[in-house]
TORKOL-4160 file (C-alpha; in steps of 0.2 Angstrom, whole numbers, padded with zeros to 4 digits, m for minus):
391
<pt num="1" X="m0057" Y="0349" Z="m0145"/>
<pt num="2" X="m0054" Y="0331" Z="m0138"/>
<pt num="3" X="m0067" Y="0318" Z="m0136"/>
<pt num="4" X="m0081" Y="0317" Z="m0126"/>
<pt num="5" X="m0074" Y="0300" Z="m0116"/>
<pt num="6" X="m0059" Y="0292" Z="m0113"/>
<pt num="7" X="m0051" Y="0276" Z="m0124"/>
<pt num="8" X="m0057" Y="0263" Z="m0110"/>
<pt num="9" X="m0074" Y="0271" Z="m0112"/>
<pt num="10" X="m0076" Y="0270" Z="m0129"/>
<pt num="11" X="m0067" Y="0253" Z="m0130"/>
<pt num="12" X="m0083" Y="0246" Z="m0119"/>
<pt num="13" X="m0092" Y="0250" Z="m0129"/>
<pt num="14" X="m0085" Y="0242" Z="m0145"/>
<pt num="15" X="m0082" Y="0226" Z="m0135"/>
<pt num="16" X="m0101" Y="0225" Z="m0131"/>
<pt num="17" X="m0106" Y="0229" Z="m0150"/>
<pt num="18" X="m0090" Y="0214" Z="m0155"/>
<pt num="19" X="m0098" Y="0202" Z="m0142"/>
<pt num="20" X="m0118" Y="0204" Z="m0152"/>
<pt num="21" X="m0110" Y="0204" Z="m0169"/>
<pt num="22" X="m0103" Y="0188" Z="m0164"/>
<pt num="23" X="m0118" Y="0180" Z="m0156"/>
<pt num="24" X="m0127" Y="0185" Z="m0174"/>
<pt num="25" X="m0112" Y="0179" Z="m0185"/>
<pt num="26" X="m0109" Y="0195" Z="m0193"/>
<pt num="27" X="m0091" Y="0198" Z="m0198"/>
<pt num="28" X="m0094" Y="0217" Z="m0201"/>
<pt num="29" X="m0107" Y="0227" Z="m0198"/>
<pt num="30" X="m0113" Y="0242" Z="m0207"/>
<pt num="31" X="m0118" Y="0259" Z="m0197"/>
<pt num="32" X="m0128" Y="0273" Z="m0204"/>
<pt num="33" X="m0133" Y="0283" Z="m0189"/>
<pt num="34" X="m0124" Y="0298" Z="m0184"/>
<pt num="35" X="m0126" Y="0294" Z="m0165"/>
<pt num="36" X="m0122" Y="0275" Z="m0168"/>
<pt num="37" X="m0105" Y="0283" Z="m0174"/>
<pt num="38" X="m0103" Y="0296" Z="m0162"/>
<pt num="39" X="m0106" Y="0284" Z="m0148"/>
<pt num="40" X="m0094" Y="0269" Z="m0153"/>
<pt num="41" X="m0078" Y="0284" Z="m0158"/>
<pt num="42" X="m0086" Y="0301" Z="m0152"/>
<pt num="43" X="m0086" Y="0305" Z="m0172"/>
<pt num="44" X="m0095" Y="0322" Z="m0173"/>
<pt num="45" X="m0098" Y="0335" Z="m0186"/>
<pt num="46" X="m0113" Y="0341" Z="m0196"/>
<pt num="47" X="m0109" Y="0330" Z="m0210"/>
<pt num="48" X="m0122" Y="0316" Z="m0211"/>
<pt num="49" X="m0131" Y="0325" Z="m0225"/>
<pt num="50" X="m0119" Y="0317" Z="m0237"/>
<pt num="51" X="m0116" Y="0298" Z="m0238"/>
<pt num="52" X="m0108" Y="0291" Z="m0221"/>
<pt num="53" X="m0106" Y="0277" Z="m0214"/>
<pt num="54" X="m0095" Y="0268" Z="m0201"/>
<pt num="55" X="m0090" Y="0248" Z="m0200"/>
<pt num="56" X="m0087" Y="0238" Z="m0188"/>
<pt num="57" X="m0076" Y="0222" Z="m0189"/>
<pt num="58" X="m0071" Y="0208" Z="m0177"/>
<pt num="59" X="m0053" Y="0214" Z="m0175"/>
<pt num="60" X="m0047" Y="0230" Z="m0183"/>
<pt num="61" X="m0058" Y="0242" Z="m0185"/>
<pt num="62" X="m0072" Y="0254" Z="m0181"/>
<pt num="63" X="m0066" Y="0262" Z="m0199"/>
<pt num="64" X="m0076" Y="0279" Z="m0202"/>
<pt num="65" X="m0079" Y="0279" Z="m0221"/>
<pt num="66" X="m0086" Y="0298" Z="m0227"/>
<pt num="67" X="m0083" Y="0310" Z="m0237"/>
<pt num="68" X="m0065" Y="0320" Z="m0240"/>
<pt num="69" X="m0067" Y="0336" Z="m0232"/>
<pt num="70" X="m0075" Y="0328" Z="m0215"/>
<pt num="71" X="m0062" Y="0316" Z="m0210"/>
<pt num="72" X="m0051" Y="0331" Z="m0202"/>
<pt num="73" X="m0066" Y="0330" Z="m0189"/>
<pt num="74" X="m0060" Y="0313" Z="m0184"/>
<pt num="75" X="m0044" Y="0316" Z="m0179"/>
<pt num="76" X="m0049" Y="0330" Z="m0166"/>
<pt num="77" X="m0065" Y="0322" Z="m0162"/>
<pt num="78" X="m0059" Y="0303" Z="m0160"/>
<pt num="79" X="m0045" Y="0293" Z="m0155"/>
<pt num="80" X="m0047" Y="0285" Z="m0174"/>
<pt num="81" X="m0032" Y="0280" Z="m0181"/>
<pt num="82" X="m0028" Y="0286" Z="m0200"/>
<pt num="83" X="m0029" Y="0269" Z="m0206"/>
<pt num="84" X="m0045" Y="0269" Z="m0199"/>
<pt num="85" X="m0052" Y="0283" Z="m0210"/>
<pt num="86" X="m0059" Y="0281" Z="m0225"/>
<pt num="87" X="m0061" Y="0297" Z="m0237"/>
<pt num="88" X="m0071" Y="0294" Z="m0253"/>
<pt num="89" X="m0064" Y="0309" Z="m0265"/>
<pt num="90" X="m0075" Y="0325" Z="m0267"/>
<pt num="91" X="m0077" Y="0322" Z="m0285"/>
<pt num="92" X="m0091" Y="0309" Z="m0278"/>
<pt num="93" X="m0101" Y="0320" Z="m0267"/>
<pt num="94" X="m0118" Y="0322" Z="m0276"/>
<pt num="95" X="m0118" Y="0312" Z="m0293"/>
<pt num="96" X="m0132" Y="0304" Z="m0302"/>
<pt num="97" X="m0120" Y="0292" Z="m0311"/>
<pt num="98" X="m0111" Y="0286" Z="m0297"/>
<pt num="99" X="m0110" Y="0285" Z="m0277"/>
<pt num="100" X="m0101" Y="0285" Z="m0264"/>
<pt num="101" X="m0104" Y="0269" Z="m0257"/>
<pt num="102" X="m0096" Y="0263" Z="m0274"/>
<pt num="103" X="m0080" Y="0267" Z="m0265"/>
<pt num="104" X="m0084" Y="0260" Z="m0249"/>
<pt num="105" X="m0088" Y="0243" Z="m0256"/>
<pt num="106" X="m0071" Y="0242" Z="m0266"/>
<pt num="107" X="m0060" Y="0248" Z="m0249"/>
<pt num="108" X="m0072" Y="0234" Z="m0242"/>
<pt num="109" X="m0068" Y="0222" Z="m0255"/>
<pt num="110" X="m0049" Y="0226" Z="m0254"/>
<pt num="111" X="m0050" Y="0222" Z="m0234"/>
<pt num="112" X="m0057" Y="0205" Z="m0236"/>
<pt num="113" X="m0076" Y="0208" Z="m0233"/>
<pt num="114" X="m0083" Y="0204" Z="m0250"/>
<pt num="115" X="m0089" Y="0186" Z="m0246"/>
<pt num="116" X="m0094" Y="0190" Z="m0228"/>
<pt num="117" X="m0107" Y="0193" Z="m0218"/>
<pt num="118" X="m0113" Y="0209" Z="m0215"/>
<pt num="119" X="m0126" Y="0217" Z="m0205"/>
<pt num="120" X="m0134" Y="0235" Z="m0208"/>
<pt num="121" X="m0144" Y="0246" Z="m0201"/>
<pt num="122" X="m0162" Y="0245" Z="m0211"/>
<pt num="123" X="m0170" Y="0259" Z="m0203"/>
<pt num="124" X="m0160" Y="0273" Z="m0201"/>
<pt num="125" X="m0163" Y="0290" Z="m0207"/>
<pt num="126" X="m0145" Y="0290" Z="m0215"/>
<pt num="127" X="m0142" Y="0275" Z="m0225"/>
<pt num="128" X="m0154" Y="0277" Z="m0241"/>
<pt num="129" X="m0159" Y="0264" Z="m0253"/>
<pt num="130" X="m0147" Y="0269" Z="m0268"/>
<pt num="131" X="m0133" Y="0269" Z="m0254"/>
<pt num="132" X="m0136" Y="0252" Z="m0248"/>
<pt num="133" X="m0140" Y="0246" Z="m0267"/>
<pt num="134" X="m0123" Y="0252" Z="m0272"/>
<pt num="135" X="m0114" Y="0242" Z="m0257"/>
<pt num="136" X="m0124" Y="0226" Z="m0262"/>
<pt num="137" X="m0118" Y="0229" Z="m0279"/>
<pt num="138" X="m0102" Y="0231" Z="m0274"/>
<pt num="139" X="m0100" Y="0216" Z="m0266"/>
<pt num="140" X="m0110" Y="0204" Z="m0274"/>
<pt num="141" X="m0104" Y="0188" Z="m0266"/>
<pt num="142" X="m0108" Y="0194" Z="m0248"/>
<pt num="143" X="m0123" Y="0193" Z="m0237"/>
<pt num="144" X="m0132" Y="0206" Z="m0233"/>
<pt num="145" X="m0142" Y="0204" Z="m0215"/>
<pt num="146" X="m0153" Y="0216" Z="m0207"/>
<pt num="147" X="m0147" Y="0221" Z="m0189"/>
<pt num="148" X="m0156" Y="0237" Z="m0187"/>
<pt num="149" X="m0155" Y="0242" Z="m0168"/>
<pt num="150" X="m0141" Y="0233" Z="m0163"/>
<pt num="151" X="m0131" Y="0246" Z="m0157"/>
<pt num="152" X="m0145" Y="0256" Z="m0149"/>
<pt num="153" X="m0148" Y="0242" Z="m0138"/>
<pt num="154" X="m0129" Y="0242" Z="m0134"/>
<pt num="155" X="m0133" Y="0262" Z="m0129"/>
<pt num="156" X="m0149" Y="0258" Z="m0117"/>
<pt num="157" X="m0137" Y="0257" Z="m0101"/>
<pt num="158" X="m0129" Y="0270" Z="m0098"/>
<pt num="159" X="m0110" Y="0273" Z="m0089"/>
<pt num="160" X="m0105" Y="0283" Z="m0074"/>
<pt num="161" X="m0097" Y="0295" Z="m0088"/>
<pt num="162" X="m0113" Y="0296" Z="m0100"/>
<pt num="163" X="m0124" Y="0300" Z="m0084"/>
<pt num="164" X="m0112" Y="0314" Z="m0078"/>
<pt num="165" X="m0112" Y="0321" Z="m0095"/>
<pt num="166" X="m0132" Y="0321" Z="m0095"/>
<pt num="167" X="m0132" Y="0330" Z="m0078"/>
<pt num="168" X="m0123" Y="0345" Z="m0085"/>
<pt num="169" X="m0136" Y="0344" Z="m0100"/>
<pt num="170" X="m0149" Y="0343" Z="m0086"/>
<pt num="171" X="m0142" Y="0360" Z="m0080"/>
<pt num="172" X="m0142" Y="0369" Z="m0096"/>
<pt num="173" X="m0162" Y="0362" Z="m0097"/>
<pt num="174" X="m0168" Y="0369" Z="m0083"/>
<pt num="175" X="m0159" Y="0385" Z="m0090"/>
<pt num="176" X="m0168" Y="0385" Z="m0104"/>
<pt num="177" X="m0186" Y="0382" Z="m0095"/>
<pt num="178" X="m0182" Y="0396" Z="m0085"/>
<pt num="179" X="m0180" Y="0408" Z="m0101"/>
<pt num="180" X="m0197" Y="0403" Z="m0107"/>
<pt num="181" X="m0206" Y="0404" Z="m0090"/>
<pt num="182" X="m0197" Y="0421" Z="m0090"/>
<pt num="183" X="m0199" Y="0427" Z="m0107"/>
<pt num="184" X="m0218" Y="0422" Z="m0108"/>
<pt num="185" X="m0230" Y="0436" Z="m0107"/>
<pt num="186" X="m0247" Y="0443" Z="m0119"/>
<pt num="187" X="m0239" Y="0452" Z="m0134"/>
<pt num="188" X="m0222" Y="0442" Z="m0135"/>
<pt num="189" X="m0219" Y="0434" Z="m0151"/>
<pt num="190" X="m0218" Y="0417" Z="m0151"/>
<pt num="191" X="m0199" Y="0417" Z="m0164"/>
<pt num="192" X="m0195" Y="0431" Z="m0150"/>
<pt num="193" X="m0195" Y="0419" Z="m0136"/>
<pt num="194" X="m0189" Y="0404" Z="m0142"/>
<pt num="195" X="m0174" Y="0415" Z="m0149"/>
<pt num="196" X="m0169" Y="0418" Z="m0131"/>
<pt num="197" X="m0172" Y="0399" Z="m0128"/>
<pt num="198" X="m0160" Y="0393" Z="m0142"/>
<pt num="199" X="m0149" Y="0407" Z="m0136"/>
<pt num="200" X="m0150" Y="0399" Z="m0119"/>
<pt num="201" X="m0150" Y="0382" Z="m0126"/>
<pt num="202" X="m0130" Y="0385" Z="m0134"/>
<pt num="203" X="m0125" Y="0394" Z="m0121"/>
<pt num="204" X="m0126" Y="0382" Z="m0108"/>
<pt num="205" X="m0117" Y="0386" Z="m0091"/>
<pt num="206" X="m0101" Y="0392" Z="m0085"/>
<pt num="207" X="m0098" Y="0372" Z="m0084"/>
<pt num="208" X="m0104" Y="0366" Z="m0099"/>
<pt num="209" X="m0107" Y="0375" Z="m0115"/>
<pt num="210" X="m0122" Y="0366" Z="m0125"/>
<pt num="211" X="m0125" Y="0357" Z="m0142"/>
<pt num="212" X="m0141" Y="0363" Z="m0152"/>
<pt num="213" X="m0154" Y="0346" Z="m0146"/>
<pt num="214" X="m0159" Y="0333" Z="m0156"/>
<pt num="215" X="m0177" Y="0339" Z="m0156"/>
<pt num="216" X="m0178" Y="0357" Z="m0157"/>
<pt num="217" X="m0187" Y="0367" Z="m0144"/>
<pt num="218" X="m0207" Y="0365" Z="m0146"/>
<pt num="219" X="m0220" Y="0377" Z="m0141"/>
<pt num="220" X="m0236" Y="0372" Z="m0140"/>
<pt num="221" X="m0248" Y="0390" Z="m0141"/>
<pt num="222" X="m0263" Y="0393" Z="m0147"/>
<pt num="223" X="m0273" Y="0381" Z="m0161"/>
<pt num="224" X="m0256" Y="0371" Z="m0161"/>
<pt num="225" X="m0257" Y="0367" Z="m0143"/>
<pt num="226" X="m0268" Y="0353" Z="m0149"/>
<pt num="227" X="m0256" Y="0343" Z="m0157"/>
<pt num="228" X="m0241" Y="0339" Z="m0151"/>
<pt num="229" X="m0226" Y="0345" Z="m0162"/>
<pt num="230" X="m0229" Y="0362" Z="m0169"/>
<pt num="231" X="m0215" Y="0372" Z="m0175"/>
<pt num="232" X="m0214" Y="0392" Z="m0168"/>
<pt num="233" X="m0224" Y="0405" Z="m0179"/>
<pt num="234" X="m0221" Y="0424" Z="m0176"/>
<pt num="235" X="m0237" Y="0427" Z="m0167"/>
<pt num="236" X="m0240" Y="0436" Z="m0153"/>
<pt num="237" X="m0245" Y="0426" Z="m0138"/>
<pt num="238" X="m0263" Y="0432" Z="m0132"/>
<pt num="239" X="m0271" Y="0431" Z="m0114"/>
<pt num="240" X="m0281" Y="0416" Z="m0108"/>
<pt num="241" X="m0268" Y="0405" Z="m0119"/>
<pt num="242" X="m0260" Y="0388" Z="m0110"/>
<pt num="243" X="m0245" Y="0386" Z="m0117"/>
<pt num="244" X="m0232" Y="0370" Z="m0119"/>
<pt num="245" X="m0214" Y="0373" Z="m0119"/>
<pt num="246" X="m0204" Y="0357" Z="m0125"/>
<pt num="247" X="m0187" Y="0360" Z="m0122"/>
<pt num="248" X="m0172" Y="0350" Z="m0115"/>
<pt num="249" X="m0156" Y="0353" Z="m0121"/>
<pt num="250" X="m0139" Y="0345" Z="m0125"/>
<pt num="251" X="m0120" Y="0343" Z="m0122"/>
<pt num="252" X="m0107" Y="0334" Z="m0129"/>
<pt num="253" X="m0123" Y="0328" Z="m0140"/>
<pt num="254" X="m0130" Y="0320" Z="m0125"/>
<pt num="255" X="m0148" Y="0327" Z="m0123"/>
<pt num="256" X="m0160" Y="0326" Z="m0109"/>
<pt num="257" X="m0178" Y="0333" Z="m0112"/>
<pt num="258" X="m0190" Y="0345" Z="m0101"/>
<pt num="259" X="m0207" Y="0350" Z="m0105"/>
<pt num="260" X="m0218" Y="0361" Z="m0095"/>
<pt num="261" X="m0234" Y="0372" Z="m0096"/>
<pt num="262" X="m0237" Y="0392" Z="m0095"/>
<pt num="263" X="m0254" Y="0398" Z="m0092"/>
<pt num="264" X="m0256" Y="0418" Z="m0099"/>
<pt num="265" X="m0270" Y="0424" Z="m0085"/>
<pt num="266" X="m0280" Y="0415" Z="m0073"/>
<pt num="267" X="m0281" Y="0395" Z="m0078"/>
<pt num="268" X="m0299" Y="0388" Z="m0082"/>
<pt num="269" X="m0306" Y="0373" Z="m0073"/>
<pt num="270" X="m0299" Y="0360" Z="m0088"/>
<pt num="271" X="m0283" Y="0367" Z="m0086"/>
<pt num="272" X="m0283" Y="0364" Z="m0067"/>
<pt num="273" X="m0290" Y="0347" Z="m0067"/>
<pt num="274" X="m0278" Y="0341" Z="m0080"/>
<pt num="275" X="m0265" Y="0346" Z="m0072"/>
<pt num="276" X="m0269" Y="0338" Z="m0055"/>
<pt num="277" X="m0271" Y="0321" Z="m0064"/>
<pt num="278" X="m0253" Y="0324" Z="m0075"/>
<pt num="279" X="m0243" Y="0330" Z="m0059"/>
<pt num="280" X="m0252" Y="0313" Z="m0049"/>
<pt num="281" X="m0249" Y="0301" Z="m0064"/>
<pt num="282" X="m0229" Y="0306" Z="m0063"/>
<pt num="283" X="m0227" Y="0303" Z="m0047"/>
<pt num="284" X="m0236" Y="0285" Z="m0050"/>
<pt num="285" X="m0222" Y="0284" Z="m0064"/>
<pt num="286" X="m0209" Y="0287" Z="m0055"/>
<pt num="287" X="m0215" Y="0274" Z="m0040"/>
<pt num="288" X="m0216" Y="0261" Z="m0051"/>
<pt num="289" X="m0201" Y="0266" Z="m0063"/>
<pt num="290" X="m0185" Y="0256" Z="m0056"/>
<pt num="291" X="m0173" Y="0244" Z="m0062"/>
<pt num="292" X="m0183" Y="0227" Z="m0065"/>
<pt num="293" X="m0198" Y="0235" Z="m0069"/>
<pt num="294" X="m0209" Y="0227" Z="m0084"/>
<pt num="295" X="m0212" Y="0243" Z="m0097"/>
<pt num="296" X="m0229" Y="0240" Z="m0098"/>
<pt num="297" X="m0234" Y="0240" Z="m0078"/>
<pt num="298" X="m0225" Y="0256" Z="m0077"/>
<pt num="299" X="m0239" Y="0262" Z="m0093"/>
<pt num="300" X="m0251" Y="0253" Z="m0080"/>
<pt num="301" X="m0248" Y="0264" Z="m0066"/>
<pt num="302" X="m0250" Y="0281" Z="m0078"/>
<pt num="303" X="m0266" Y="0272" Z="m0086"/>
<pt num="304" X="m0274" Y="0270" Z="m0067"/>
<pt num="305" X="m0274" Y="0287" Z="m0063"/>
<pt num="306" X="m0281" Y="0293" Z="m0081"/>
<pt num="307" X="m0294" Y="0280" Z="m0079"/>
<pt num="308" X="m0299" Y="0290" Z="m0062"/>
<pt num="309" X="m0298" Y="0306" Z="m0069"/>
<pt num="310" X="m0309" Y="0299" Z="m0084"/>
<pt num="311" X="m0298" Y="0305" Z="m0096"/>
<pt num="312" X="m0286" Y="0297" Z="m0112"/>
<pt num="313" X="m0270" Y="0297" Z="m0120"/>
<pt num="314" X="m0265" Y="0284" Z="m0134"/>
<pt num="315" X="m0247" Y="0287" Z="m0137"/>
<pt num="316" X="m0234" Y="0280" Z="m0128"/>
<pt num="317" X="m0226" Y="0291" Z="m0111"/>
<pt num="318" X="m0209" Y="0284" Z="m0113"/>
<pt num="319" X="m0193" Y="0283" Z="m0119"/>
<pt num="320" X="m0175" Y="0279" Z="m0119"/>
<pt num="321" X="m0163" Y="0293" Z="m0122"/>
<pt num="322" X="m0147" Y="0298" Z="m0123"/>
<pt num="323" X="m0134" Y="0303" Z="m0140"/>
<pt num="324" X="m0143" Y="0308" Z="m0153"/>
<pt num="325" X="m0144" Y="0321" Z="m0168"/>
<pt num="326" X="m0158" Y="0327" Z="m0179"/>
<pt num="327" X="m0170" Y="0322" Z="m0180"/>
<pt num="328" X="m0173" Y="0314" Z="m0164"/>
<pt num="329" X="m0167" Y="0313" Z="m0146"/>
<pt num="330" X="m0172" Y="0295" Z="m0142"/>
<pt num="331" X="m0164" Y="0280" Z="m0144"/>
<pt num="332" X="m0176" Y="0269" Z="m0154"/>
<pt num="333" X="m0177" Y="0253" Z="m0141"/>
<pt num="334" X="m0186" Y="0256" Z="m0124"/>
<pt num="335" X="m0205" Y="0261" Z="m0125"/>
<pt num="336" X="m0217" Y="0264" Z="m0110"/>
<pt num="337" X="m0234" Y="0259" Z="m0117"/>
<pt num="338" X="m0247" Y="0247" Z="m0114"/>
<pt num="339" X="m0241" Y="0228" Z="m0115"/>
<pt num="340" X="m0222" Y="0233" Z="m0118"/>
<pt num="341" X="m0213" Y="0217" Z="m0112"/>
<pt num="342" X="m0197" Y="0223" Z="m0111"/>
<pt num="343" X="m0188" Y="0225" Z="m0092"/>
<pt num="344" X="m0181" Y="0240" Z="m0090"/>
<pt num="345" X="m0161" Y="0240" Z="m0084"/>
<pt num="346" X="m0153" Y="0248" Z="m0072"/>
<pt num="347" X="m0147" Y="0266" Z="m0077"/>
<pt num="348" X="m0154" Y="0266" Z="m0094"/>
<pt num="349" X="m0161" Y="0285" Z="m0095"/>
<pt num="350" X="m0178" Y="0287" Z="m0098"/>
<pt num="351" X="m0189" Y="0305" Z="m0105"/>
<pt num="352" X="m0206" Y="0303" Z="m0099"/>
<pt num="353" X="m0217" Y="0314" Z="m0107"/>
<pt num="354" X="m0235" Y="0316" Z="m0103"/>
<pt num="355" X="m0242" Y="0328" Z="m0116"/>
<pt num="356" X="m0264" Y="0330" Z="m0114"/>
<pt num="357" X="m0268" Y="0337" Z="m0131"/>
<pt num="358" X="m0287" Y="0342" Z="m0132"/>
<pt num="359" X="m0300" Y="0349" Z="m0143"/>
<pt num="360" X="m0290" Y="0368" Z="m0145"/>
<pt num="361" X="m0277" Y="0365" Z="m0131"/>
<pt num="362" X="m0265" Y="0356" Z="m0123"/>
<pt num="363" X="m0252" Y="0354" Z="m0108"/>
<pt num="364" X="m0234" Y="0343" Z="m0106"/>
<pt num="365" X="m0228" Y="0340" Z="m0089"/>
<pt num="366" X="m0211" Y="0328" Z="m0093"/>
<pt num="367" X="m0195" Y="0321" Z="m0082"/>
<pt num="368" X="m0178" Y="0313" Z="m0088"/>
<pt num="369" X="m0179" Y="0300" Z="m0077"/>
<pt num="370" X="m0161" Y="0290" Z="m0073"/>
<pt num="371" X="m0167" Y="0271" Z="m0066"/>
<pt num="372" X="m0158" Y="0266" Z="m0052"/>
<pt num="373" X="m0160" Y="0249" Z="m0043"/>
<pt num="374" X="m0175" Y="0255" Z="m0031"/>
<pt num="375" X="m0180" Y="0270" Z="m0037"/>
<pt num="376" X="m0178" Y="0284" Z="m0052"/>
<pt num="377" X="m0170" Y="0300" Z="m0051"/>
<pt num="378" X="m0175" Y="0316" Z="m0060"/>
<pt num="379" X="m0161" Y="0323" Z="m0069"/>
<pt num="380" X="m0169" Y="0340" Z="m0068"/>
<pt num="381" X="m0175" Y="0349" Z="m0054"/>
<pt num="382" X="m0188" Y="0360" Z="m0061"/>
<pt num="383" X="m0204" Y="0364" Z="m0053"/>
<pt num="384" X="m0218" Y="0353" Z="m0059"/>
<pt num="385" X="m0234" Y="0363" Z="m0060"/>
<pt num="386" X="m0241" Y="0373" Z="m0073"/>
<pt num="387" X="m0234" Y="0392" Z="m0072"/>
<pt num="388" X="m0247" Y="0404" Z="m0071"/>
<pt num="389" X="m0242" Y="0423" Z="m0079"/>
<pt num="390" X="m0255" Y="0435" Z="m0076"/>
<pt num="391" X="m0261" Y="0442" Z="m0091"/>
């Protein structure tokens, strides 16, 4: 296994995050996210579950700093250096008297860090409290500054090699929303299906074999179409049910997302109506989504045709995406909603997702959207309209 891009690839990327630290005076910054790290090295294993982070300096670095028995997956997985790994001992991994971060801030110490300026990321999933008290103890002479998103929004625009990567997992989606169209019928347990649909999801294509998403697949059947993330049960699914599928699918740990409707029997007036005002408010999305476009005008043009059709939806339509590992696929920065300010780039990648969840149903109809400088381009070419199976 090699990594996902080349050195030059990766090597723009550092040089963007260099150029922002610098702009905030940070001599170092401190990285938490597993898909902050994969992006800057191509790091990748299932071991953020333990204490991880990576660092970022000026000059030498990115270091990965983890635990012992992980930093084999840097050598295959990254062009890393060994002086740029980091292994705390094992004899670290899950004590109440110590952590691992303790470590981390003596190497940092020992590489001239401890009366720097160092940022970190406040909000990640991955960097815990007791981790970031332990650093701060560690170097007590330092400060400490909160740069939380600063390499997500490095992330937002996306390279020739990203997009061709996402178009692979585009493939392996439309894959997998072909198994649940397929698979969906009265009588077939919901586990059932969506066991053939992960099946699909790993298996990719003869092209590209795939990486389990960021957001496991969603269905939406039954009471729990009316909310919007439900995880599968091992009932049956009934006649006269609408049912969401919320999919996607991922390679290389770039993930694009796909979300369509199922119908078991003939589809009632609601249903139809809905629909007619989901597919119409896409297609105003995409007109208006292109490179220049304000976030919030492209909201807008979603918001006219609910207003028409006389009906609501509060959250957001929108987001950026790209890497990413559980628990989520998007990249924390670009929101469509009303009032968002924020211009959107040229080929940033953007999931819409218009999920209706009513009284004791709901429908999903969404698009990874690739922004171009005059128009958008789906990613996946998958038919749009709800799938009626007859029952």
């Amino acid at each position: 296994m090699a990594p996902a891009f080349s050195k030059d690839e990766y090597a723009s990327r550092l040089a963007r995050v260099r150029v922002e630290m610098e702009k905030r005076g940070l001599a170092a910054l401190v990285i938490g996210d597993p898909a902050n790290i994969n992006w800057l090295t191509g790091y990748d294993a299932w071991s953020f579950y333990t204490p991880q982070v990576m660092l970022v300096d000026l000059h030498d670095g990115p270091f990965w700093c983890g635990r012992l028995m992980d930093a084999g997956a840097a050598k295959f997985t990254t062009y890393l250096s060994e002086e740029q790994l980091v292994a705390y001992p094992e004899t670290l991994v899950q004590r109440t008297d110590t952590h691992p971060m303790a470590h981390v801030a003596d190497w940092m110490v020992g590489r001239g860090f401890g009366a720097s300026r160092i940022g970190y990321e406040s909000d990640s999933y991955f960097l815990s409290p007791r981790a970031m008290a332990t650093l701060r103890d560690g170097l007590p002479d330092a400060e400490f500054v909160d740069a939380d998103l600063l390499v997500n929004w490095q992330r937002l625009v996306k390279s020739p090699a990203e997009l061709a990567i996402m178009r692979r997992a585009a493939r392996i989606a439309e894959a997998a929303m072909q198994t649940a169209w397929d698979g969906a019928h009265p009588g077939v347990r919901q586990c059932d299906l969506m066991a053939d649909v992960v099946a699909t999801q790993i298996r990719g294509t003869p092209e590209q074999g795939g990486d389990m998403p960021a957001i496991h697949p969603l269905i939406l059947a039954g009471e729990a179409a009316a909310t919007a993330h439900p995880l599968w049960t091992d009932a049956p699914l009934e006649p006269g049910q609408t049912i969401a599928f919320e999919l996607g699918a991922c390679a290389r740990r770039y993930n694009v997302g796909l979300a369509r409707t199922v119908h078991l029997g003939t589809p009632p007036d609601n249903l139809q109506r809905t629909a007619a005002a989901v597919e119409e408010g896409m297609a105003a999305v995409m007109d208006s989504l292109k490179a220049g476009a304000i976030a919030g005008d492209v909201h807008a043009a979603w918001q006219r045709v609910l207003d028409r059709y006389g009906l609501e939806k509060p959250s957001r339509i929108g987001y950026s995406i790209g890497t990413g590992y559980a628990p989520d696929w998007g990249e924390r920065t670009l929101s469509l909603r009303p009032g968002e300010v924020t211009i959107v780039p040229e080929d940033a990648v953007v999931h819409v997702i218009l999920g209706m969840w009513m009284d004791d149903w709901g429908m999903e109809l969404s698009e990874t959207l690739h922004v171009r400088s005059g128009d958008c381009e789906r990613l996946c070419a998958f038919p749009q309209h709800v799938h009626v199976v007859p029952a």
